[in-house]
KEKE-3310 file (N, C-alpha, C; in steps of 0.2 Angstrom, whole numbers, plus 5000, padded with zeros to 4 digits):
npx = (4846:4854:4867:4870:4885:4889:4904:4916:4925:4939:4941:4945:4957:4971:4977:4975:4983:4985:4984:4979:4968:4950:4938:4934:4926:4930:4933:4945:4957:4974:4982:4999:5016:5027:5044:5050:5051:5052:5044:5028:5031:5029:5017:5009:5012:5003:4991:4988:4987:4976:4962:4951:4949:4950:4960:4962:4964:4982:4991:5005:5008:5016:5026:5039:5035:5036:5045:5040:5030:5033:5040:5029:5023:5031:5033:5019:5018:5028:5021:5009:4999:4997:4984:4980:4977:4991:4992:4999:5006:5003:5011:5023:5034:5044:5056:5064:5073:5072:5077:5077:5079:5087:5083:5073:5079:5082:5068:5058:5043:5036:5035:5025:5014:4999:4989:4994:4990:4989:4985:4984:4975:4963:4960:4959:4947:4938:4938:4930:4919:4914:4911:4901:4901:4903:4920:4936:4947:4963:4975:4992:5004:5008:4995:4993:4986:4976:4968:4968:4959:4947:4943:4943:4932:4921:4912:4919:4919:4906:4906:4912:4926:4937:4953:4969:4986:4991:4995:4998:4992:4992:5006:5021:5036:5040:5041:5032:5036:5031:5016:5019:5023:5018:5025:5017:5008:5014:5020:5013:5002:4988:4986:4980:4971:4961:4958:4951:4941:4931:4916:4915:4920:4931:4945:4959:4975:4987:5004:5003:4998:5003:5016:5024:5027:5035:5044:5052:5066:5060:5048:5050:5060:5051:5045:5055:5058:5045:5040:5030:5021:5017:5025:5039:5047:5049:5056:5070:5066:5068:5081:5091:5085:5090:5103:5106:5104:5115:5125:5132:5135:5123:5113:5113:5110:5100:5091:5078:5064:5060:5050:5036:5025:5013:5007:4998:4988:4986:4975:4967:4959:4953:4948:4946:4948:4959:4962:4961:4949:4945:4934:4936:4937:4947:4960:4969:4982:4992:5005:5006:5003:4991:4976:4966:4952:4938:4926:4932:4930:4923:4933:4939:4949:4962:4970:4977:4984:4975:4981:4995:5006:4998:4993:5005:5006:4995:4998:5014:5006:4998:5009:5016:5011:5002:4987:4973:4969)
npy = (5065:5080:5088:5105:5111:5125:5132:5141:5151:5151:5140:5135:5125:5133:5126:5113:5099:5092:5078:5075:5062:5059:5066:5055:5041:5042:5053:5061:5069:5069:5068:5071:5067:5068:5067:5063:5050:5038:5031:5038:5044:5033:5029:5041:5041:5026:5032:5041:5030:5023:5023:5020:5033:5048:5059:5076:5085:5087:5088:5095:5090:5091:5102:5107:5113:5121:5114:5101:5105:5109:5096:5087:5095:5094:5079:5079:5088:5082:5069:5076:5080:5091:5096:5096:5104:5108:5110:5122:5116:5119:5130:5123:5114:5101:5110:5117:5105:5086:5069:5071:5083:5086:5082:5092:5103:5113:5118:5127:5131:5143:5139:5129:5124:5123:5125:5132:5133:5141:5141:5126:5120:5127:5123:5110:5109:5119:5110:5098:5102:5110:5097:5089:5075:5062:5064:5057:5056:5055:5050:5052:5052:5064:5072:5088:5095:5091:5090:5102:5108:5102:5110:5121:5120:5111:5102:5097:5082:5076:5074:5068:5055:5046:5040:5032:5028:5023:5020:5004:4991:4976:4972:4979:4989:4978:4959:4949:4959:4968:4979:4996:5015:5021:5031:5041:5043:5045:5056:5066:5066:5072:5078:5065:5062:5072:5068:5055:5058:5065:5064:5056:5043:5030:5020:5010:5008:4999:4997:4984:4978:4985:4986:4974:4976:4975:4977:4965:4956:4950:4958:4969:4975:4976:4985:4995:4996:5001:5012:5023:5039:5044:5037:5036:5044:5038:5029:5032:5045:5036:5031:5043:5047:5035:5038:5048:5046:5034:5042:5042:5042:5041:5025:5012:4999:4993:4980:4977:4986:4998:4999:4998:5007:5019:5017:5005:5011:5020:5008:5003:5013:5012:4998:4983:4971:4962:4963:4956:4964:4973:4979:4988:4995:5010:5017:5033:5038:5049:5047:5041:5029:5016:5009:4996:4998:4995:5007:5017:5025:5017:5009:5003:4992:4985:4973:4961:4951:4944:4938:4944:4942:4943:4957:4962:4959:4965:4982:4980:4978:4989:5001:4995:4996:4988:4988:4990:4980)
npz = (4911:4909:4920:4927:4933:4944:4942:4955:4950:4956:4957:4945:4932:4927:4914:4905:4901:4885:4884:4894:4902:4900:4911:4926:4936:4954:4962:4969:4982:4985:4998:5006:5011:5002:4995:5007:5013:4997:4994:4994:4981:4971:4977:4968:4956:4954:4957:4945:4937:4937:4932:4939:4947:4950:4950:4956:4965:4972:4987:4997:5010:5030:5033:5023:5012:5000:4993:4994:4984:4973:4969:4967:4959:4945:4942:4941:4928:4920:4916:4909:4914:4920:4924:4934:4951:4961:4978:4991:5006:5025:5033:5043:5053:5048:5039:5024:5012:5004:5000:4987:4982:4971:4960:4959:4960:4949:4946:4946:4956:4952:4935:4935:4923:4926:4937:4953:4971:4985:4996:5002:5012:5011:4998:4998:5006:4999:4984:4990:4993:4982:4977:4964:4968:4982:4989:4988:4999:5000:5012:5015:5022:5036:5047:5047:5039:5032:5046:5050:5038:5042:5057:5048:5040:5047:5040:5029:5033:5030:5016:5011:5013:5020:5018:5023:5027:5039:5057:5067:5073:5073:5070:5069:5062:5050:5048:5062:5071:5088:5088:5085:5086:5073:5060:5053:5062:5073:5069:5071:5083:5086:5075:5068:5077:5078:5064:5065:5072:5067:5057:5045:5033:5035:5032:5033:5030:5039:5046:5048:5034:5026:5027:5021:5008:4995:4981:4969:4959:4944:4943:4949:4938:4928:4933:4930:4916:4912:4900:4901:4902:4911:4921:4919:4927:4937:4942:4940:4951:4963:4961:4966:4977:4982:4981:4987:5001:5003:5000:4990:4971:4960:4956:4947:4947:4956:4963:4970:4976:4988:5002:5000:5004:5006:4992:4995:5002:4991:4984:4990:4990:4977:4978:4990:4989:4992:5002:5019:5028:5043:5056:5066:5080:5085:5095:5095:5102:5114:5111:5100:5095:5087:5094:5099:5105:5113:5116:5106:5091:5075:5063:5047:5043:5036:5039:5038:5021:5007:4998:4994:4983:4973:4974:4972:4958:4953:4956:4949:4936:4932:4934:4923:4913:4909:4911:4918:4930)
capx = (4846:4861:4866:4876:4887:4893:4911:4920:4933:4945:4945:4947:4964:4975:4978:4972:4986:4981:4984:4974:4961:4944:4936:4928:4929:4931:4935:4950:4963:4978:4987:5006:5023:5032:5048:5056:5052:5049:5035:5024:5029:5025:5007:5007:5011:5002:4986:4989:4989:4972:4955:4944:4951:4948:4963:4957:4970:4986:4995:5010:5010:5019:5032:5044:5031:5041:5048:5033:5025:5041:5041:5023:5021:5037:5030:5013:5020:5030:5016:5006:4993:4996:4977:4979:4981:4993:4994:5005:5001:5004:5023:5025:5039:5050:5059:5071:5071:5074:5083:5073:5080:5091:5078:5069:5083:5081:5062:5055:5037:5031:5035:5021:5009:4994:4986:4997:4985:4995:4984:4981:4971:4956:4960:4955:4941:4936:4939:4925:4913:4911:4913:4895:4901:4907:4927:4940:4954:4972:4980:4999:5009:5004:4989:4990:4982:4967:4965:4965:4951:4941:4943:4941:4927:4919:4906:4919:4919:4899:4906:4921:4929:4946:4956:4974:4991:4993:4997:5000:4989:4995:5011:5026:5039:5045:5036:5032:5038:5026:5015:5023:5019:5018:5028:5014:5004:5019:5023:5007:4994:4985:4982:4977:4965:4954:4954:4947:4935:4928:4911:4918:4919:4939:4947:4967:4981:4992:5009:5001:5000:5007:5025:5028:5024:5041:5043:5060:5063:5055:5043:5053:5063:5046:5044:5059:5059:5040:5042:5025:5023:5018:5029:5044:5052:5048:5062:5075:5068:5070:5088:5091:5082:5092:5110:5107:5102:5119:5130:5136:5134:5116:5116:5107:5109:5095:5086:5072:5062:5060:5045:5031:5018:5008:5002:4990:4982:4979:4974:4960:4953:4950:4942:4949:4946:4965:4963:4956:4945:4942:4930:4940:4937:4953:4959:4974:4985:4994:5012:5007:4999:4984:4976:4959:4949:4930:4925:4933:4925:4925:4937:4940:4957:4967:4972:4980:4982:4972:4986:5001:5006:4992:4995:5013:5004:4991:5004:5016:5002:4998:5014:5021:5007:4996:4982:4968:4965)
capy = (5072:5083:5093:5108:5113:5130:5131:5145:5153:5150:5131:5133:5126:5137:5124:5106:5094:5089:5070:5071:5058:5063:5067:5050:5037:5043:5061:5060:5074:5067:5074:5068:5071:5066:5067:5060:5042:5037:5027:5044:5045:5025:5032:5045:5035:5023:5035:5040:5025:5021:5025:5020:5038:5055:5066:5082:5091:5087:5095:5092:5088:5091:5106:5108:5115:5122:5109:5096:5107:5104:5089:5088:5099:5095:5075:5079:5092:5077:5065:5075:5080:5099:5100:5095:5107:5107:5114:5120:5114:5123:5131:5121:5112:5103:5113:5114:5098:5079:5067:5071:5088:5085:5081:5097:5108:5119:5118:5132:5132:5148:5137:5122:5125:5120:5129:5134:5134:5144:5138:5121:5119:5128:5119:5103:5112:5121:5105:5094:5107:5110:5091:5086:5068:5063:5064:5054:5058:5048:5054:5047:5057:5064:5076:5094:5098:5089:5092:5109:5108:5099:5114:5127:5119:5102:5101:5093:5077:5074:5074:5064:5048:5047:5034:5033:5026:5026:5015:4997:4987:4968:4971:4983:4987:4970:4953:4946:4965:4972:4987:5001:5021:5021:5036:5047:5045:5047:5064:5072:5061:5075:5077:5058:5061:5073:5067:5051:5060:5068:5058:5053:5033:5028:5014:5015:5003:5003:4995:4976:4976:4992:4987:4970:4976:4979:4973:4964:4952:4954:4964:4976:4976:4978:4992:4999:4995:5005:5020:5027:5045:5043:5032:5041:5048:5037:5022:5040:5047:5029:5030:5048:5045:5029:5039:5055:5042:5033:5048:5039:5045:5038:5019:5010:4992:4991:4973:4979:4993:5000:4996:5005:5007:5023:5013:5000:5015:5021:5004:5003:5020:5009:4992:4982:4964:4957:4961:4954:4969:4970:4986:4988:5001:5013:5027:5036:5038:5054:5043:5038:5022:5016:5004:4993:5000:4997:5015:5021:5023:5012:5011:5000:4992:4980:4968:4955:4952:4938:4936:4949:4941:4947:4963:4964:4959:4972:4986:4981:4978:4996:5003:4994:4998:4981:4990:4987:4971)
capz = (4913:4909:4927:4926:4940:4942:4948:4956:4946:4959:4956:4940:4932:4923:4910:4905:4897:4879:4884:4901:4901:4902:4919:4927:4941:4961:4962:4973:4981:4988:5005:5006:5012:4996:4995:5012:5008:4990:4992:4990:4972:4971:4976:4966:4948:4953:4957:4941:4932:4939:4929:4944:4951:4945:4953:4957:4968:4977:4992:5002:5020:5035:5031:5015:5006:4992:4990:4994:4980:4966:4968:4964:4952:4943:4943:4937:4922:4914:4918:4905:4919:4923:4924:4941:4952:4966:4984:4997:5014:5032:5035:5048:5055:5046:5032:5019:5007:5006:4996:4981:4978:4966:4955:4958:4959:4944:4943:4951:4957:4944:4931:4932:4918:4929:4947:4961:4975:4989:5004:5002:5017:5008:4992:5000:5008:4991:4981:4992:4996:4977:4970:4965:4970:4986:4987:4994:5002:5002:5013:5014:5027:5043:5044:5049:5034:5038:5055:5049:5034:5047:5059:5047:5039:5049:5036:5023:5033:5028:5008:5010:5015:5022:5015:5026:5027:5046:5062:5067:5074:5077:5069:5068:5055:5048:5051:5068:5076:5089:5086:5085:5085:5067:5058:5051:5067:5078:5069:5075:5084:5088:5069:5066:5081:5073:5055:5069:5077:5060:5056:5039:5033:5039:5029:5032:5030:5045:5043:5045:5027:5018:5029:5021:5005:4991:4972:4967:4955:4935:4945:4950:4932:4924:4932:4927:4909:4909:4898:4899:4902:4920:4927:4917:4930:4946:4943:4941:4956:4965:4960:4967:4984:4984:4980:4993:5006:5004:4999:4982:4965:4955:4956:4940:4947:4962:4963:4975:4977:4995:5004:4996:5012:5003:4986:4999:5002:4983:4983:4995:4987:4973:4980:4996:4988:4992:5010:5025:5032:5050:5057:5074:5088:5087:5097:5093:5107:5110:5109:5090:5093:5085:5098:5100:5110:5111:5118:5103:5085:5071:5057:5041:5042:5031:5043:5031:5015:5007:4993:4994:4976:4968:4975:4967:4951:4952:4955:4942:4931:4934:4933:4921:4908:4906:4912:4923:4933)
cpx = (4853:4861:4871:4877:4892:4899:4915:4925:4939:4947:4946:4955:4965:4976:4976:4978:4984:4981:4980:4969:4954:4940:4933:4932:4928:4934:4939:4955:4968:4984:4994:5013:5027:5039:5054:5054:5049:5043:5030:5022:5028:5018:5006:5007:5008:4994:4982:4986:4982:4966:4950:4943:4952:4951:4961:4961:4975:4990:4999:5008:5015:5026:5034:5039:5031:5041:5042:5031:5029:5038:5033:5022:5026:5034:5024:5014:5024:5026:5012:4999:4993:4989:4975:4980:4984:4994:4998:5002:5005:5010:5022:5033:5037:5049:5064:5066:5071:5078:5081:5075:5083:5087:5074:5073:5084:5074:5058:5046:5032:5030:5030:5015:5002:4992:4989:4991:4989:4991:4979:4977:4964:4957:4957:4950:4938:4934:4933:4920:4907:4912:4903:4895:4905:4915:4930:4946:4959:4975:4985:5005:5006:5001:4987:4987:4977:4965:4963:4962:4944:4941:4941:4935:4924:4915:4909:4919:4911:4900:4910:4919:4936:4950:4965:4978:4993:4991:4998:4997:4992:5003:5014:5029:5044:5041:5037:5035:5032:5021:5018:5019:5023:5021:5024:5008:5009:5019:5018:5002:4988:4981:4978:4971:4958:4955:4949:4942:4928:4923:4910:4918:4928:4939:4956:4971:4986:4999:5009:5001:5004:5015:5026:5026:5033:5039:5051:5059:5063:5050:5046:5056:5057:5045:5051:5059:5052:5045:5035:5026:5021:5020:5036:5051:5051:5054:5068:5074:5070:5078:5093:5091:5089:5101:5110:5107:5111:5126:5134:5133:5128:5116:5111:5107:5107:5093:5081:5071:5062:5053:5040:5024:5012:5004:4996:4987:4978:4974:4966:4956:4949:4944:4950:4949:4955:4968:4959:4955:4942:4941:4932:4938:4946:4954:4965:4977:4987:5001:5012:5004:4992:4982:4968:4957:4940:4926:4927:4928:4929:4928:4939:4947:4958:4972:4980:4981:4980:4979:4990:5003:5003:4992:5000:5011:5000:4996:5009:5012:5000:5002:5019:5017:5001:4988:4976:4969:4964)
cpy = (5075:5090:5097:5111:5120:5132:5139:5147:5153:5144:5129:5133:5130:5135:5117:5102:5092:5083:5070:5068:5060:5062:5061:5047:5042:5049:5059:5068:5067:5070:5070:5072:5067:5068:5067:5053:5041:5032:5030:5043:5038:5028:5036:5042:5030:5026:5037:5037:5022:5025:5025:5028:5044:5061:5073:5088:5087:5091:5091:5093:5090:5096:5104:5111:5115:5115:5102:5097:5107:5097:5085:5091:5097:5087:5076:5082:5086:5073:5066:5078:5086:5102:5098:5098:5107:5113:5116:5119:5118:5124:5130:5118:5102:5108:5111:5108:5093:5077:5066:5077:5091:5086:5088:5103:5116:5116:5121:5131:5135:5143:5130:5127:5127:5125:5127:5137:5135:5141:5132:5118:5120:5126:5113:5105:5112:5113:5098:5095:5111:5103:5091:5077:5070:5062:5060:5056:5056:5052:5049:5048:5059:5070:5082:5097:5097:5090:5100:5112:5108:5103:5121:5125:5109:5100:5096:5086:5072:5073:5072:5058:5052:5039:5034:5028:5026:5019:5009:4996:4982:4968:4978:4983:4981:4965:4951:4951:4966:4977:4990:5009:5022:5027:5043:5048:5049:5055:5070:5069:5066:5079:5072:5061:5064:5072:5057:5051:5064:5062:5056:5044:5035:5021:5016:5007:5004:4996:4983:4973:4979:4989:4983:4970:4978:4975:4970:4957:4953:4956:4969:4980:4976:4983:5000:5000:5000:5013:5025:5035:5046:5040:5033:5041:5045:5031:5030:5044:5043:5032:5036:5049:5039:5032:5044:5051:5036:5037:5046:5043:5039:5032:5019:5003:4989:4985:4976:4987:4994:4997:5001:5005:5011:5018:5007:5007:5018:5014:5001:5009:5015:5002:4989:4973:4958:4956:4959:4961:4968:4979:4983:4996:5004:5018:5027:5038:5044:5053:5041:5032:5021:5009:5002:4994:5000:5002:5018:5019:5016:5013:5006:4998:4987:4977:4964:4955:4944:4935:4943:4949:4946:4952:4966:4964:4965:4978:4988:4982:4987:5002:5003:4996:4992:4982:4987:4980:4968)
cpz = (4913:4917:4926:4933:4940:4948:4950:4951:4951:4958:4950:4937:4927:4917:4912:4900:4891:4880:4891:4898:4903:4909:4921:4934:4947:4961:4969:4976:4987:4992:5006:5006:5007:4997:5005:5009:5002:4989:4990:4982:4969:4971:4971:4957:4947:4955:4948:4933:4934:4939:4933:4947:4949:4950:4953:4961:4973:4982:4997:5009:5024:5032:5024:5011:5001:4989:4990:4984:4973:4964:4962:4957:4945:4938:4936:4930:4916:4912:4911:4909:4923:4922:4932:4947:4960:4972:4987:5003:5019:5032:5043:5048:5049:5040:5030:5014:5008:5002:4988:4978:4975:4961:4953:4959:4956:4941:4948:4949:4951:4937:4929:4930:4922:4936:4951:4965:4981:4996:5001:5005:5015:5001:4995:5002:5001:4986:4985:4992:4988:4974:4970:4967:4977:4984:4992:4992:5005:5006:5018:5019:5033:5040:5045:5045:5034:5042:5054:5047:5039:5052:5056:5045:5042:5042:5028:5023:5031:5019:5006:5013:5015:5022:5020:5025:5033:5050:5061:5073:5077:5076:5067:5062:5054:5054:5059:5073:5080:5088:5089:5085:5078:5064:5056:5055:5072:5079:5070:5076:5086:5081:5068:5070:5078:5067:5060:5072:5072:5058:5050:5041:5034:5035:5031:5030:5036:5042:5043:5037:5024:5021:5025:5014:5000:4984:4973:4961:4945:4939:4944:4943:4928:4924:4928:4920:4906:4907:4896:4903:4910:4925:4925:4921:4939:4947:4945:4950:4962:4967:4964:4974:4985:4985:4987:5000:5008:5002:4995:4975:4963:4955:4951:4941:4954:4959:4964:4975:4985:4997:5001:5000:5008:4995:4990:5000:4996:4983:4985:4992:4981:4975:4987:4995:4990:4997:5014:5028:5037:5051:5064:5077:5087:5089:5096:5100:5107:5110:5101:5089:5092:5088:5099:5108:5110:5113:5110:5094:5079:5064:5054:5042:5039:5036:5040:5024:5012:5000:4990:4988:4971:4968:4971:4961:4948:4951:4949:4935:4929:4931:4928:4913:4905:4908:4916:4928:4940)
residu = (UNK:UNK:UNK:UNK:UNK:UNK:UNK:UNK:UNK:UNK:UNK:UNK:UNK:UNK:UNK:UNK:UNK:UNK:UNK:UNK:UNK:UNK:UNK:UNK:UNK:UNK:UNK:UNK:UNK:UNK:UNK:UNK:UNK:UNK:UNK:UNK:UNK:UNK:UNK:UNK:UNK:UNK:UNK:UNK:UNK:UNK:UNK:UNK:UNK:UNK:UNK:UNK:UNK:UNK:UNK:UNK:UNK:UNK:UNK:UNK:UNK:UNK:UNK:UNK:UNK:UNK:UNK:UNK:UNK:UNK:UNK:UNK:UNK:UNK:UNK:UNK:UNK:UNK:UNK:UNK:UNK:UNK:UNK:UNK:UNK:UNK:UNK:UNK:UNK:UNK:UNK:UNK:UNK:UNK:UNK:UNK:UNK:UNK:UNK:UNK:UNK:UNK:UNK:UNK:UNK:UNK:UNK:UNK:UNK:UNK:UNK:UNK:UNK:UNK:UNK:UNK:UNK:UNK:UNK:UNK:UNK:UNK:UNK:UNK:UNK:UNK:UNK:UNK:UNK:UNK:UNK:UNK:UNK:UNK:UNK:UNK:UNK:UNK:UNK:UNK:UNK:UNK:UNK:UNK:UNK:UNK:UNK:UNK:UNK:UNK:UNK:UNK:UNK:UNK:UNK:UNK:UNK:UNK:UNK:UNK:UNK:UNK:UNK:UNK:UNK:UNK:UNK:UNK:UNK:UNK:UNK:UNK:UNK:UNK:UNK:UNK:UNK:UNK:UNK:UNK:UNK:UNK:UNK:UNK:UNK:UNK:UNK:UNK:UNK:UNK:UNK:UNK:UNK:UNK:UNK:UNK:UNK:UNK:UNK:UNK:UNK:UNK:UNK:UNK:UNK:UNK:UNK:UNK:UNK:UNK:UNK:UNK:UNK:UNK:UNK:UNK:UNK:UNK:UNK:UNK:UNK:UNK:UNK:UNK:UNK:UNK:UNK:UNK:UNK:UNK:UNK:UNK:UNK:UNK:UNK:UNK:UNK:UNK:UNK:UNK:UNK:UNK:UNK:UNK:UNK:UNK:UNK:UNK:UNK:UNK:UNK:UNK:UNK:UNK:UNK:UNK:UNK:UNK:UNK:UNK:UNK:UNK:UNK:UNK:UNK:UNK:UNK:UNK:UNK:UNK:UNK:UNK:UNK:UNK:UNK:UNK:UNK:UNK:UNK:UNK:UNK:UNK:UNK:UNK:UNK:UNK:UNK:UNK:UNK:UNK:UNK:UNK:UNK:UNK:UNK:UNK:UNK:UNK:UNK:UNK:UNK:UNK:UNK:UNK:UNK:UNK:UNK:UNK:UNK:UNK:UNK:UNK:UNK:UNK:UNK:UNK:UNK:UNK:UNK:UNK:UNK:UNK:UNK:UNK:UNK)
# end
């Protein structure tokens, strides 16, 4: 039976990439504060780069918007993927830029081919409300922009999953640390709380895995040597984050990548077979921490990893262009 679904003319994109892939897989939007740590655009090339997953709308997080929405838009446009359309998220605190905006410097907003969607908050709304599949939702940064879908409209956590990058659990940043109030809970737990009190399915990463996570090596040099069109521009912006951050000129002879926390969470939107999952009780605290609690609900977490290698292999496989596995 062929089913037709009729779309709003609002959600419709402006334009479609001639090389975008055909629509399939997990209808996804992904929520992120891109450009302060580079691991973001880790996620986001590696979103990309993964057929299980059927991008649909992204939108910056936590302040910068502008500039959030550059970064984004600027990204997807060389990518090859200006059918995607991107959001701004809440003008909130902070502002200004980060150490990516170099990159985006003379690449103003008006100029992506693709949909500017100016209130992101009913973009993700919009974009659930109409999917005819359920949607999930990455999200990589902290969550005023959910808390505040989930407030304007509750009804989109009945059509969703919420997939996250947040807290610490047994372990803090770096092995055998304690937990800690994790950085994208920290910077508004009173977000985390209601995207956790939202009667969605919860799966997250908290820093027990995503933290001890980096590439180096011929990993790392694999990825650098990819020259596919959406992974292009992510060793460059690497390099760039890497110069702003130690106030030198562009360096071209890194070993390692940074720690790359947000890709375990693309990673779980796809399948969770490389970690140990454990369904814990968590409440969010209003300090930042994510803490077991049997009063509190249940949520999906990535404990462990049953083989972190494999993971690296996945990734690079991914990113580097060898495809699936």
């Amino acid at each position: 039976m062929t089913l037709f679904v009729m779309v709003p003319a609002f959600l419709v994109t402006t334009s479609r990439a001639a090389d975008a892939p055909p629509a399939k897989g997990t209808p996804v939007i992904l929520d992120t504060d891109i450009g302060d740590d580079i691991d973001d655009t880790w996620a986001l090339a590696l979103l990309l780069n993964s057929p299980e997953l059927d991008l649909k709308l992204v939108v910056g997080d936590y302040g910068k918007r502008e500039y959030r929405a550059q970064l984004l838009a600027k990204f997807l446009a060389r990518a090859g993927r200006s059918d995607i359309p991107v959001g701004l998220g809440l003008d909130v605190a902070p502002h200004g830029t980060g150490r990516q905006a170099e990159w985006v410097k003379d690449y103003p907003l008006k100029s992506y081919p693709g949909q500017i969607r100016t209130d992101g908050v009913q973009a993700i709304i919009d974009t659930i409300m109409h999917s005819p599949q359920p949607v999930t939702l990455v999200g990589i940064g902290p969550a005023p922009n959910i808390a505040a879908a989930l407030k304007r409209e509750p009804r989109i956590a009945l059509h969703a999953r919420f997939v996250g990058m947040d807290g610490s659990v047994r372990q803090g940043y770096g092995r055998g640390t304690p937990p800690c109030a994790e950085w994208n809970v920290k910077a508004d737990p009173a977000a985390l709380q209601a995207v956790f009190a939202a009667p969605w399915d919860i799966t997250i990463t908290p820093l027990d895995t995503c933290g001890i996570v980096s590439l180096g090596g011929e990993k790392y040099q694999r990825v650098c040597r990819a020259t596919g069109r959406t992974v292009a521009d992510l060793i460059p912006n690497y390099r760039i984050w890497l110069a702003a951050e130690r106030n030198t000129p562009v360096t071209t002879n890194e070993t390692h990548s940074s720690t790359l926390f947000d890709t375990v969470a693309v990673y779980l939107a796809i399948q969770p077979d490389l970690c140990v999952m454990e369904d814990l009780n968590l409440r969010v605290t209003d300090d930042g921490f994510t803490v077991i609690d049997p009063s509190a609900r249940t949520v999906h977490v990535a404990t462990r990893w049953k083989d972190l290698g494999a993971y690296e292999d996945f990734l690079v496989n991914r990113l580097a262009g060898a495809g699936p596995h």
